[in-house]
N, CA, C and O atoms as CSV, one atom per row, in Angstrom:
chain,resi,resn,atom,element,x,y,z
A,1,UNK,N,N,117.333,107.021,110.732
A,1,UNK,CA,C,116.087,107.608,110.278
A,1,UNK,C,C,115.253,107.957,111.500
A,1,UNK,O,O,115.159,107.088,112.367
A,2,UNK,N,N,114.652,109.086,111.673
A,2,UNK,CA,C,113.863,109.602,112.573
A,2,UNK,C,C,112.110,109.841,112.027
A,2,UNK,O,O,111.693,110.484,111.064
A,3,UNK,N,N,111.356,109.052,113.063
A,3,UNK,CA,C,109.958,109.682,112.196
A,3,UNK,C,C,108.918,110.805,113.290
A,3,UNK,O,O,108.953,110.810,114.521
A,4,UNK,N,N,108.216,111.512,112.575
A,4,UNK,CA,C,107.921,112.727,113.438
A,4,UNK,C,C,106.690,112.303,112.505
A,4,UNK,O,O,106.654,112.188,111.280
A,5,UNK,N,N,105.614,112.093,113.542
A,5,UNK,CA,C,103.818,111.884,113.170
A,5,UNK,C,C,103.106,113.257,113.530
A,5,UNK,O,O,103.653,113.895,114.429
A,6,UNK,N,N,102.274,113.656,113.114
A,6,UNK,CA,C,101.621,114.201,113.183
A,6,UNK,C,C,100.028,114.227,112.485
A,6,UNK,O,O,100.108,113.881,111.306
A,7,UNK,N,N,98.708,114.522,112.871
A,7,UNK,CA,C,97.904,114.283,112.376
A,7,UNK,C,C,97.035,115.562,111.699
A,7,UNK,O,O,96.828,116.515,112.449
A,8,UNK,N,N,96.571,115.624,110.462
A,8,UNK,CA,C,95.824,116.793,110.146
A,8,UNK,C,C,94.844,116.701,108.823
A,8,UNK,O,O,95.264,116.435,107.697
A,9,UNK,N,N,93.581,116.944,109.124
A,9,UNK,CA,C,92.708,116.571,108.681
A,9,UNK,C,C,92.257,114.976,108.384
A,9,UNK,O,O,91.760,114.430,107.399
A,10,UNK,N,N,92.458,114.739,109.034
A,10,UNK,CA,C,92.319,112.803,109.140
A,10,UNK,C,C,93.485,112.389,108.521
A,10,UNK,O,O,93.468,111.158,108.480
A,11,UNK,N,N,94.731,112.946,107.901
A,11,UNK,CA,C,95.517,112.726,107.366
A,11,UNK,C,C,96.802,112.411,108.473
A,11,UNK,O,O,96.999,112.970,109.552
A,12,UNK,N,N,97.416,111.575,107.974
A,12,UNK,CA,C,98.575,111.386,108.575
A,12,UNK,C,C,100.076,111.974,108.064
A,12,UNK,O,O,100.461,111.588,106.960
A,13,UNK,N,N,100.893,112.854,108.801
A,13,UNK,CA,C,101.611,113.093,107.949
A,13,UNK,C,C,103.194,112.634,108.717
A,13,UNK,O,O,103.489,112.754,109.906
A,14,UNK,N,N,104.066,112.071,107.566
A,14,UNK,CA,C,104.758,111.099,108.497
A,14,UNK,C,C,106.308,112.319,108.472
A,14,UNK,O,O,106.594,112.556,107.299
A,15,UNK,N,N,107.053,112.898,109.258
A,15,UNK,CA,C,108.060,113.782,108.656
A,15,UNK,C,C,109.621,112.997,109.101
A,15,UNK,O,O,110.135,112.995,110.219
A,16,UNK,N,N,110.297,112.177,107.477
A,16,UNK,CA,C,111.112,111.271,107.880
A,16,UNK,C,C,112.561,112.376,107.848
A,16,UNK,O,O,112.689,113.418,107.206
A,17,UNK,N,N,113.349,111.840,108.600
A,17,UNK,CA,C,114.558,112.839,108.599
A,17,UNK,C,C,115.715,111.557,108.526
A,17,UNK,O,O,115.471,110.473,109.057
A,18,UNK,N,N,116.796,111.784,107.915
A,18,UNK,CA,C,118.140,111.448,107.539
A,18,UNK,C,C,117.916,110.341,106.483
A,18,UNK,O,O,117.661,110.581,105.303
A,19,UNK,N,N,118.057,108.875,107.116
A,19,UNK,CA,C,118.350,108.280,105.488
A,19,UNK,C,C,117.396,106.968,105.549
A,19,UNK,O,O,117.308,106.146,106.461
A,20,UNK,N,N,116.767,107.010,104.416
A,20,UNK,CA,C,116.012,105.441,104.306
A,20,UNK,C,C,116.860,104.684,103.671
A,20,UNK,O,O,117.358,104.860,102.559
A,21,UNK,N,N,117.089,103.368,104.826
A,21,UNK,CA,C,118.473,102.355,104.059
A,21,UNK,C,C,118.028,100.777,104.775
A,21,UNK,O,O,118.817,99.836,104.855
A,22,UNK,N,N,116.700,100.751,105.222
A,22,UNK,CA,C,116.209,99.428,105.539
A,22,UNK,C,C,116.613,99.178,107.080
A,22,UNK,O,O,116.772,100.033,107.952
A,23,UNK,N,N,116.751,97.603,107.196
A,23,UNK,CA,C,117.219,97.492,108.595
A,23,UNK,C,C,116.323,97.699,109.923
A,23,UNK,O,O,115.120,97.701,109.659
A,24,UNK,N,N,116.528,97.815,110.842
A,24,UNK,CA,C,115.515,98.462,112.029
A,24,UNK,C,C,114.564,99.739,111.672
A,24,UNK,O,O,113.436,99.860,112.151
A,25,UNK,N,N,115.142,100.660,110.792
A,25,UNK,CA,C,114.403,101.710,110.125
A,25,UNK,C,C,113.071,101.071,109.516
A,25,UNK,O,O,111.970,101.592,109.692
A,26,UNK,N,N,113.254,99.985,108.838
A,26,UNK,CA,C,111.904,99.134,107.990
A,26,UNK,C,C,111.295,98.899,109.078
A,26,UNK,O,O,110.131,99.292,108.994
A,27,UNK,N,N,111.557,98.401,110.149
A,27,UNK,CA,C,110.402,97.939,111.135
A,27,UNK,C,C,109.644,99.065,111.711
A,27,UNK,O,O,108.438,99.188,111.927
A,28,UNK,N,N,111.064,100.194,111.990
A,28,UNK,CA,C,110.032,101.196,113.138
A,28,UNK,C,C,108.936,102.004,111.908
A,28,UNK,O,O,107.823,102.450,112.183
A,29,UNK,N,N,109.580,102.040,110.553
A,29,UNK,CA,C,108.440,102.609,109.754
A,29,UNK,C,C,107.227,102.168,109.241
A,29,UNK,O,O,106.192,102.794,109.013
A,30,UNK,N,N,107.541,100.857,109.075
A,30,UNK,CA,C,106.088,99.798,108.955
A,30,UNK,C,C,105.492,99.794,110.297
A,30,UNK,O,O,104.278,99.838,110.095
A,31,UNK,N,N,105.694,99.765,111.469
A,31,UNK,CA,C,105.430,99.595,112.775
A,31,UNK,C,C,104.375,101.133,112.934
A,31,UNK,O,O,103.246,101.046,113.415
A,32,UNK,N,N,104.911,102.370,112.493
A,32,UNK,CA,C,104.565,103.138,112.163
A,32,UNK,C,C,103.030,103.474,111.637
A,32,UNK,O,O,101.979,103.867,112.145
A,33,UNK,N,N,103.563,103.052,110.187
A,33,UNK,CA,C,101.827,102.395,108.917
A,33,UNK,C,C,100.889,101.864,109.949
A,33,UNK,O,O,99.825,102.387,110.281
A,34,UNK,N,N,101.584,100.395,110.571
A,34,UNK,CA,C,100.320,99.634,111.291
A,34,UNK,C,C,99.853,100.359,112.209
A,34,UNK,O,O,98.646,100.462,111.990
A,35,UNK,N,N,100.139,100.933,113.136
A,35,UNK,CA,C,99.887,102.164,114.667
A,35,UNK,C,C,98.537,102.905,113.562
A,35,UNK,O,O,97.348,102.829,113.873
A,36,UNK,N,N,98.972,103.504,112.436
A,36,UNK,CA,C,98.092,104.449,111.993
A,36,UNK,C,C,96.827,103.985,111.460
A,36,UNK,O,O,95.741,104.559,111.379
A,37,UNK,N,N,97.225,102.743,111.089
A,37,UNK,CA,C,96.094,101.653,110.360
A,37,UNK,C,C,95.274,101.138,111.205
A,37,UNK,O,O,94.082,101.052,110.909
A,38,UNK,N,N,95.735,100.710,112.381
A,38,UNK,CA,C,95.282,100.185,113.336
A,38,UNK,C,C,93.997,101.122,114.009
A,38,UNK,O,O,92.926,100.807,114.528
A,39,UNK,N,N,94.768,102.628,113.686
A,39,UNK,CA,C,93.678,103.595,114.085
A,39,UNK,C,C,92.708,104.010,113.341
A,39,UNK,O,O,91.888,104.921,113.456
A,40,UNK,N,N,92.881,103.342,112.682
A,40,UNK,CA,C,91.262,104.258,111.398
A,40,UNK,C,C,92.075,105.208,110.598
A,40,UNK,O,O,91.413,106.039,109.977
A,41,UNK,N,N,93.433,105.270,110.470
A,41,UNK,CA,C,94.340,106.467,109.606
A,41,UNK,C,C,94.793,105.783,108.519
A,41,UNK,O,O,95.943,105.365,108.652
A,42,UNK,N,N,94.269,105.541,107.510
A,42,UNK,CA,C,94.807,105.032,105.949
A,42,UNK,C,C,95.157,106.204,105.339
A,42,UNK,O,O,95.432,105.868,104.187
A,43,UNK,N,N,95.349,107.726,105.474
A,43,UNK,CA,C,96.191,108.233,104.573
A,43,UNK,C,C,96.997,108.689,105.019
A,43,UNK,O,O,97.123,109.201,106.132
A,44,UNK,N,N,97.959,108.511,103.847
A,44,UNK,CA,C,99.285,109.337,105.036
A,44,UNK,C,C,100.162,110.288,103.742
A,44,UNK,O,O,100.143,109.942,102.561
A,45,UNK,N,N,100.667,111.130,104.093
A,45,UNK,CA,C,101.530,111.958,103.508
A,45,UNK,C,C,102.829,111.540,104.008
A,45,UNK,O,O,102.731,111.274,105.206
A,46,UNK,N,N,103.942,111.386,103.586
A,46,UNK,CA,C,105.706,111.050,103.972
A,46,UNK,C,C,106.532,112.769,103.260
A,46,UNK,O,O,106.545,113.187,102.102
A,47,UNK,N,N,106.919,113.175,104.106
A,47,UNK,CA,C,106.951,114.248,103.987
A,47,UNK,C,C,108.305,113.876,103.765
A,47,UNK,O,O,108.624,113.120,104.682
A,48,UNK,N,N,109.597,114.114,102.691
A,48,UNK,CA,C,110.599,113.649,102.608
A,48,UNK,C,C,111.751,114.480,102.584
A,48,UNK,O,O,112.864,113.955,102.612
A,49,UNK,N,N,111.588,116.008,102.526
A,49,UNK,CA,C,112.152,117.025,102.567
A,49,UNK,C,C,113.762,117.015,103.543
A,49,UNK,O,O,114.579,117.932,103.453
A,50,UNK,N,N,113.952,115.787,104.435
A,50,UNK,CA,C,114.466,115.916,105.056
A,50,UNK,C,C,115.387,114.522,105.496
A,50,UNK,O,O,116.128,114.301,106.453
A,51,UNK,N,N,114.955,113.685,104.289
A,51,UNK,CA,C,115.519,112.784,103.535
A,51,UNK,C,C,116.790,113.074,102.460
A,51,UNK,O,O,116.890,113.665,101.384
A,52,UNK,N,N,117.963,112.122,103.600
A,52,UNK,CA,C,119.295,112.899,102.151
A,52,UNK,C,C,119.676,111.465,101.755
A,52,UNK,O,O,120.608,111.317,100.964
A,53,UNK,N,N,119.212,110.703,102.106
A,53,UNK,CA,C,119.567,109.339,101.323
A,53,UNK,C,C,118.804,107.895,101.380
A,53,UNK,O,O,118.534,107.279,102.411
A,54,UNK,N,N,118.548,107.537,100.176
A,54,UNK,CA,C,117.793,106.162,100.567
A,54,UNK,C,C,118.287,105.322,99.119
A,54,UNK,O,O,118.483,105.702,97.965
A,55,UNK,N,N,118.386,103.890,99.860
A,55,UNK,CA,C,118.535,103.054,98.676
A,55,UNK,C,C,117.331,101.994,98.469
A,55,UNK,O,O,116.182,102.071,98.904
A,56,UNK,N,N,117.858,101.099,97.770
A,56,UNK,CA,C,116.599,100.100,97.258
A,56,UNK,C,C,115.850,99.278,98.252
A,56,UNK,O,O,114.799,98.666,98.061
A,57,UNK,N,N,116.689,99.376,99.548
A,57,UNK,CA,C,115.929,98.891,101.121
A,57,UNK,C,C,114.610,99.481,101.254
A,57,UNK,O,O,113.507,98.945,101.364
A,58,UNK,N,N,115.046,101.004,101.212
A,58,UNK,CA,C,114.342,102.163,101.476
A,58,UNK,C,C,112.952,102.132,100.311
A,58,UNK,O,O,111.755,102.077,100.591
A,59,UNK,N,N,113.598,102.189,98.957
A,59,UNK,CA,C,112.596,102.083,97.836
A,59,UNK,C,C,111.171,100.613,98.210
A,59,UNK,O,O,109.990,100.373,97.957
A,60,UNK,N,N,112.367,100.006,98.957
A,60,UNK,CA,C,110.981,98.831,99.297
A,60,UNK,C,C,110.332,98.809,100.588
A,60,UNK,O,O,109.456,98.012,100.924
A,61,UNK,N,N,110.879,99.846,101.368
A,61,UNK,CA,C,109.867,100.227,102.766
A,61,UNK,C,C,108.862,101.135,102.253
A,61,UNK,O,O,107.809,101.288,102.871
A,62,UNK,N,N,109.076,101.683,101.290
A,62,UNK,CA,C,107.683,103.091,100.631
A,62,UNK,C,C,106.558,101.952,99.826
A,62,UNK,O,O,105.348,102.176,99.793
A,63,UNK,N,N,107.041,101.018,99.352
A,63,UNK,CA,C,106.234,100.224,98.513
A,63,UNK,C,C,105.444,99.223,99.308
A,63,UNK,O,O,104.283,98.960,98.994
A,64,UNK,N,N,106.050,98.653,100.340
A,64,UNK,CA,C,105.649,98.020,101.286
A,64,UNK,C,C,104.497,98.732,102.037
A,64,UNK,O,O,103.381,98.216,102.103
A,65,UNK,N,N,104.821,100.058,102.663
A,65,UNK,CA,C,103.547,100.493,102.973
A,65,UNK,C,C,102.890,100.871,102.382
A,65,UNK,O,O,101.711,100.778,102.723
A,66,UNK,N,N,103.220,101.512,101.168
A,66,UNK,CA,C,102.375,101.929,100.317
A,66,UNK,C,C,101.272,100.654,100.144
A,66,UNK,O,O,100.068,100.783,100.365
A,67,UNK,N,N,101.732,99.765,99.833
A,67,UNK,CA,C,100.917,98.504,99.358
A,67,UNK,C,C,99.939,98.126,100.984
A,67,UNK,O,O,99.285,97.122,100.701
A,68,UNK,N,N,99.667,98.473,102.262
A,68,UNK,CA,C,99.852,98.353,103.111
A,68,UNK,C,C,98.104,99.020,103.107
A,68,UNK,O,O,97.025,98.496,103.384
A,69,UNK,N,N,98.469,100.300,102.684
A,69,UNK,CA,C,97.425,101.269,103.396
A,69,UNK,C,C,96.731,101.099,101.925
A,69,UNK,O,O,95.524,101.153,102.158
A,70,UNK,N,N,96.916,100.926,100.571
A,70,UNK,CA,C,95.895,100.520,99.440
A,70,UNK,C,C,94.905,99.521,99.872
A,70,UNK,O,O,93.694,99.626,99.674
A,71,UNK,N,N,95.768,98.077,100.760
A,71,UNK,CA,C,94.902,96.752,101.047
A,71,UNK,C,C,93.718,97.391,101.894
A,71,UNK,O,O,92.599,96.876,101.900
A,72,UNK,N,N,94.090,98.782,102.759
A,72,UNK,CA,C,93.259,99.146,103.785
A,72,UNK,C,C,91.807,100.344,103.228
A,72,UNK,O,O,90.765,100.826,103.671
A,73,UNK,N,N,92.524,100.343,102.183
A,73,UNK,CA,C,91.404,101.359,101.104
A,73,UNK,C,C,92.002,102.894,101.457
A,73,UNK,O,O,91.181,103.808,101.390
A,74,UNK,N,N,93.251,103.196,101.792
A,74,UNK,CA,C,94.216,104.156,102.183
A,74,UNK,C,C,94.980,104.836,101.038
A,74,UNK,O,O,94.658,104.645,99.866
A,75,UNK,N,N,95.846,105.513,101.344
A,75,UNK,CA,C,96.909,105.754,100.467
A,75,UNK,C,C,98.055,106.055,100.989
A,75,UNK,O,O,98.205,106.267,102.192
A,76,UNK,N,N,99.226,106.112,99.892
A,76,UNK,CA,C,100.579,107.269,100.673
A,76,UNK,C,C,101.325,107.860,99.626
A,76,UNK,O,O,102.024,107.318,98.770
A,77,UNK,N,N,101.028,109.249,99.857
A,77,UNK,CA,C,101.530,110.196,98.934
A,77,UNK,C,C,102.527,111.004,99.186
A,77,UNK,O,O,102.358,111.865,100.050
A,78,UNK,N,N,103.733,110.916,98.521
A,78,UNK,CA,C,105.148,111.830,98.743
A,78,UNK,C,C,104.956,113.679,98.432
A,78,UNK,O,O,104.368,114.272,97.528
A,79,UNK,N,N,105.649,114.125,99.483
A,79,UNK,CA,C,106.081,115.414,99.137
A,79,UNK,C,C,107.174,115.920,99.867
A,79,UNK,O,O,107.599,115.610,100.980
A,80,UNK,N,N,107.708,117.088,98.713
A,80,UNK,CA,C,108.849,117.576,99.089
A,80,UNK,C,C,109.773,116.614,98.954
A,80,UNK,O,O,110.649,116.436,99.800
A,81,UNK,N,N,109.674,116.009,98.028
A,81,UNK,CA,C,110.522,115.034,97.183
A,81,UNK,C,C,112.368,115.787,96.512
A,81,UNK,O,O,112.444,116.607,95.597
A,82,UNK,N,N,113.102,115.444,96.967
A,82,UNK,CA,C,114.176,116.421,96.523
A,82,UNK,C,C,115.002,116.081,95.278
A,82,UNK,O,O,114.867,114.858,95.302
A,83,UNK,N,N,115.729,116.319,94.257
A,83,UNK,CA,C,116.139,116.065,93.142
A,83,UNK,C,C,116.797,114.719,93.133
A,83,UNK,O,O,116.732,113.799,92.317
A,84,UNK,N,N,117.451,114.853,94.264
A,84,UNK,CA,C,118.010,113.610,94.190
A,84,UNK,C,C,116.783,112.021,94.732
A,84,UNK,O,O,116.481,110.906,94.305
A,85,UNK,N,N,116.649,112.400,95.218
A,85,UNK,CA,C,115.190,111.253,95.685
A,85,UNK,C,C,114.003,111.053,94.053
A,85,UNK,O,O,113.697,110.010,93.475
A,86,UNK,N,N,113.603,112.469,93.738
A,86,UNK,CA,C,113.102,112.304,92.254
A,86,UNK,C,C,113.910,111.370,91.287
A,86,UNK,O,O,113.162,110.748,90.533
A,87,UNK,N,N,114.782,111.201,91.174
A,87,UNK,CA,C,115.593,110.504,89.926
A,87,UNK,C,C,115.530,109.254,90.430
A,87,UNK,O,O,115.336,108.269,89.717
A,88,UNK,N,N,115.616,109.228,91.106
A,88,UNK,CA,C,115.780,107.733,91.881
A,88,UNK,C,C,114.089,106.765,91.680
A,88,UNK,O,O,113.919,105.591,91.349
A,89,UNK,N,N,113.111,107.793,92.022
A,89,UNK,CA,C,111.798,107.283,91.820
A,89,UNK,C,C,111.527,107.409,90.030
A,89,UNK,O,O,110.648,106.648,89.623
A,90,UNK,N,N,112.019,108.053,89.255
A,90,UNK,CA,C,112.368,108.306,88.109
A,90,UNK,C,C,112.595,106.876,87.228
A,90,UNK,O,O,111.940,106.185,86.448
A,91,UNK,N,N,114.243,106.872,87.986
A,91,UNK,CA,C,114.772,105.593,87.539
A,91,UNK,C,C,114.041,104.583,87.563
A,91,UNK,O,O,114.176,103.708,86.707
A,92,UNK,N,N,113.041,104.485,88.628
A,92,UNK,CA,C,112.424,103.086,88.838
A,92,UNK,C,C,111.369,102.708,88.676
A,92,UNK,O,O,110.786,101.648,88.905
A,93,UNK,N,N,111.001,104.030,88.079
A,93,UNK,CA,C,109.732,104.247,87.554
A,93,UNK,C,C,108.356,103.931,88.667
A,93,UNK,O,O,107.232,103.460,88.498
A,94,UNK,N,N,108.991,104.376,89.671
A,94,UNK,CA,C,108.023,104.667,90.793
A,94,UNK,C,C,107.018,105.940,90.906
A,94,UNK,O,O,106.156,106.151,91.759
A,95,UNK,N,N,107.349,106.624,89.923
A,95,UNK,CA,C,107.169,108.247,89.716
A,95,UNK,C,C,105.408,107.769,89.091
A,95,UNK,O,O,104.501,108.544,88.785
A,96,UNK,N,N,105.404,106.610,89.071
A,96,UNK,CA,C,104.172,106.064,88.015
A,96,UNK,C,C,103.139,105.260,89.298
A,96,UNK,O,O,101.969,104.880,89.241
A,97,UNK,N,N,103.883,105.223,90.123
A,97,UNK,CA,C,102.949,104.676,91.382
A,97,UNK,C,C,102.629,105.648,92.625
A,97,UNK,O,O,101.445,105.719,92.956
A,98,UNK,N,N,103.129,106.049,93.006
A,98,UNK,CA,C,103.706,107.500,94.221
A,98,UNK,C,C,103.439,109.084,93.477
A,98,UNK,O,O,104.083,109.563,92.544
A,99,UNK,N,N,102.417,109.629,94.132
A,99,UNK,CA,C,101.623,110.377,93.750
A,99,UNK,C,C,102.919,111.623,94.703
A,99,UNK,O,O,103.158,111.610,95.910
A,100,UNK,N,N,103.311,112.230,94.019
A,100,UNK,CA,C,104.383,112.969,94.414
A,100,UNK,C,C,103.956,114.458,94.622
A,100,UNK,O,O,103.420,114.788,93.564
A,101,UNK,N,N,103.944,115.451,95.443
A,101,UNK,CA,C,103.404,116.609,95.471
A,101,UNK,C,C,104.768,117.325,96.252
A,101,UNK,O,O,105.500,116.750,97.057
A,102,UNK,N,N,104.921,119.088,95.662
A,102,UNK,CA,C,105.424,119.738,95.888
A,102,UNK,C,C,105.516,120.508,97.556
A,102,UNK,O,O,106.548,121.079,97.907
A,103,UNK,N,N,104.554,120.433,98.271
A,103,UNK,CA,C,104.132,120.557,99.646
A,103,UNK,C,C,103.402,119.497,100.423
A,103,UNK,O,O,102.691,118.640,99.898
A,104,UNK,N,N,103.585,119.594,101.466
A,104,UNK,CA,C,102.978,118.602,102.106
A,104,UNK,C,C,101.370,119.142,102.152
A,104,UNK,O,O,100.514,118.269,102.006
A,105,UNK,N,N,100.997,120.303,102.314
A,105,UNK,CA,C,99.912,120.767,102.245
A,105,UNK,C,C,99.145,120.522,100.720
A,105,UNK,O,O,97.920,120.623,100.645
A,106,UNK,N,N,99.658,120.320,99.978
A,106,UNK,CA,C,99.181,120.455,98.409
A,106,UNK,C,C,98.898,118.487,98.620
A,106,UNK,O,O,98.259,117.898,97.747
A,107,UNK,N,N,99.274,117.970,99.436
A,107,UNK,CA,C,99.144,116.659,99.654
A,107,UNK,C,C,98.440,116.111,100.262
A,107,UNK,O,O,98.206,114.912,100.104
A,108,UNK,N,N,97.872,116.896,101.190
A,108,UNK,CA,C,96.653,116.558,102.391
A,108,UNK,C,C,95.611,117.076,101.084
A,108,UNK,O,O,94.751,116.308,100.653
A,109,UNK,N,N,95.773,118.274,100.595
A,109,UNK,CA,C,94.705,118.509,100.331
A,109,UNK,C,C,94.098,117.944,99.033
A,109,UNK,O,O,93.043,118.340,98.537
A,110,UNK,N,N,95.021,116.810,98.460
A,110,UNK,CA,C,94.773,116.001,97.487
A,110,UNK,C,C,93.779,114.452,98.201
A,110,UNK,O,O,93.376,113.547,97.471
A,111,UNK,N,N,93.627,114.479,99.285
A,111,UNK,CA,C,92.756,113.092,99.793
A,111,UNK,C,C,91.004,113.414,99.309
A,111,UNK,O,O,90.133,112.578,99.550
């Protein structure tokens, strides 16, 4: 997993590439959250477009921070969510917690 930060409009937008599957990936991405938290950045966009696989490791690194940047009065909102990643948040009925948007821009501009 690769993460690519970038900042725009006080927003954080995180752009993850290959696969969320836990492991050292959980640290450098929570490690990640805290860097941004640490800075006065509680929202963040996870831009996932570029995500081709994640399992229930993964499902609990999004929840983890997610739960992370709420304690901080923050948020973290998905976009560019791909069919296969949708079913999966579907299945787990995460689709009910994770505020999911079609662009990453349609996502900033939801804060």
């Amino acid at each position: 997993m690769k993460i690519s930060t970038r900042i725009e409009d006080s927003v954080a937008v995180l752009e993850i590439s290959g696969s969320i599957m836990g492991g050292s990936d959980a640290q450098k991405f929570r490690d990640e959250i805290y860097d941004l938290a640490e800075k006065g950045i509680v929202n963040v966009v996870c831009d996932l477009s570029k995500v081709d696989r994640m399992n229930s490791s993964g499902l609990g690194i999004l929840i983890s921070n997610y739960t992370t940047l709420k304690n901080k009065g923050g948020n973290l909102k998905l976009a560019n969510v791909n069919k296969l990643m949708e079913g999966i948040l579907v299945m787990t009925k995460l689709d009910t917690i994770f505020e999911n948007y079609e662009t990453v821009e349609q996502a900033i501009h939801s804060f």
